[in-house]
C-alpha positions in Angstrom: -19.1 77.8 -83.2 -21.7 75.4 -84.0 -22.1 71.8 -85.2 -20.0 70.2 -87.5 -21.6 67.1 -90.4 -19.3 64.0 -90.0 -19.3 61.2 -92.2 -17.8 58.2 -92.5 -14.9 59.2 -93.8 -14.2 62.5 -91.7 -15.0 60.6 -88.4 -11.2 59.7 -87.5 -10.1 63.0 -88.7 -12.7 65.0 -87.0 -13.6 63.2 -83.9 -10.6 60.8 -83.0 -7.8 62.6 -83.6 -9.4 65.8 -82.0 -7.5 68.0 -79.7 -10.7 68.9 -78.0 -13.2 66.8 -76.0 -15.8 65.8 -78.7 -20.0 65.3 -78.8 -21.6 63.4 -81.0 -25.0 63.1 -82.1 -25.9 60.4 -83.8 -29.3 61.0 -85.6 -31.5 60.8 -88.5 -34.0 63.5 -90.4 -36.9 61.0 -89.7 -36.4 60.6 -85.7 -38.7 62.9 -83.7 -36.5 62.8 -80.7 -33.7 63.7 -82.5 -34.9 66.8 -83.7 -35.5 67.9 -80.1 -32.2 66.9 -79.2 -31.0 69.1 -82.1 -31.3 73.1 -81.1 -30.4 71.4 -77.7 -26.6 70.0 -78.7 -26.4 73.6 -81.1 -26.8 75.9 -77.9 -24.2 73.9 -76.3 -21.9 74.2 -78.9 -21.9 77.6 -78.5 -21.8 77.6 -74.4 -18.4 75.7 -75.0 -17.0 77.1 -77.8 -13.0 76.3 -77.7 -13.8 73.8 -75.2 -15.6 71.2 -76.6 -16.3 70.0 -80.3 -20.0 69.1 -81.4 -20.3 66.9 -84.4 -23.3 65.2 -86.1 -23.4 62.0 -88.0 -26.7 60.9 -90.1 -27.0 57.9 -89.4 -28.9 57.1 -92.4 -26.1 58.3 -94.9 -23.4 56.9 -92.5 -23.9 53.3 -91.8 -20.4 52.5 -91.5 -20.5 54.7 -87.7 -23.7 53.4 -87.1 -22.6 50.0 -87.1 -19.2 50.4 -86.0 -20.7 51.8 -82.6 -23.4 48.9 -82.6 -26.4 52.0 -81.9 -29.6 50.6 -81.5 -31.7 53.7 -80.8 -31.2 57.4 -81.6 -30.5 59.7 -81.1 -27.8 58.3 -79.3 -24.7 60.4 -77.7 -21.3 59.5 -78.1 -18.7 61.9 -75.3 -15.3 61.4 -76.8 -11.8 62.6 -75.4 -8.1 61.4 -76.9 -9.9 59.5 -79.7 -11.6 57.1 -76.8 -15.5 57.2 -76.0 -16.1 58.0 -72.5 -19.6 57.8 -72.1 -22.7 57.7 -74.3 -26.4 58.4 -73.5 -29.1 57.1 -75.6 -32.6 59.1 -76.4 -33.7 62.8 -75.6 -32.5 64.1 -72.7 -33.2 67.4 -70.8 -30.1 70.4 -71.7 -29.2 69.9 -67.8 -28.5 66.1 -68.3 -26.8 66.9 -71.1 -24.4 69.9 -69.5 -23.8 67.3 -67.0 -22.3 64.7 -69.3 -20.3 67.9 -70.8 -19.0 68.7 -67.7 -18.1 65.4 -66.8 -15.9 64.9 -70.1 -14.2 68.0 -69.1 -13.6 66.9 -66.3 -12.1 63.5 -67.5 -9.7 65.2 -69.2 -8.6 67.7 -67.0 
């Protein structure tokens, strides 16, 4: 399993009606940061395949998300379970400080 695009429009469908936990990455083609967040969030997806969903939103051809979640800064993080965000983290982040944040949604829901 890998990464699914969100947009606008799919968000609700895709990320808030979910029956699993969900990731997502907020970022854009321009942000350097993002793109070493990128392989990053992909090699989880496939460490919790079944378990958890990863989506991505460009933010620059999704401004309505953008917005609607007030982000300052990418990339930013948004750990969704039951269509409610749990937890975000905002910038690049190590692969163990994000596995943590993984686990903890897991966790939350359990």
């Amino acid at each position: 399993m890998s990464t699914t695009d969100v947009t606008d429009q799919t968000f609700e469908a895709e990320v808030l009606r979910s029956e699993l936990p969900v990731v997502v990455d907020f970022w854009a083609t321009w942000c350097g940061p993002c793109r070493l967040v990128g392989p990053v969030i992909e090699e989880l997806s496939e460490e919790y395949a079944g378990r958890v969903k990863f989506v991505k939103v460009d933010t620059e051809a999704n401004p309505g998300l953008y917005e609607d979640f007030k982000i300052q800064s990418i990339p930013y993080l948004a750990f969704f379970t039951g269509g409610e965000m749990e937890n975000s983290l905002v910038g690049a982040r190590p692969k163990a400080v994000l596995k943590e944040a993984v686990e903890e949604l897991l966790a939350a829901r359990a």
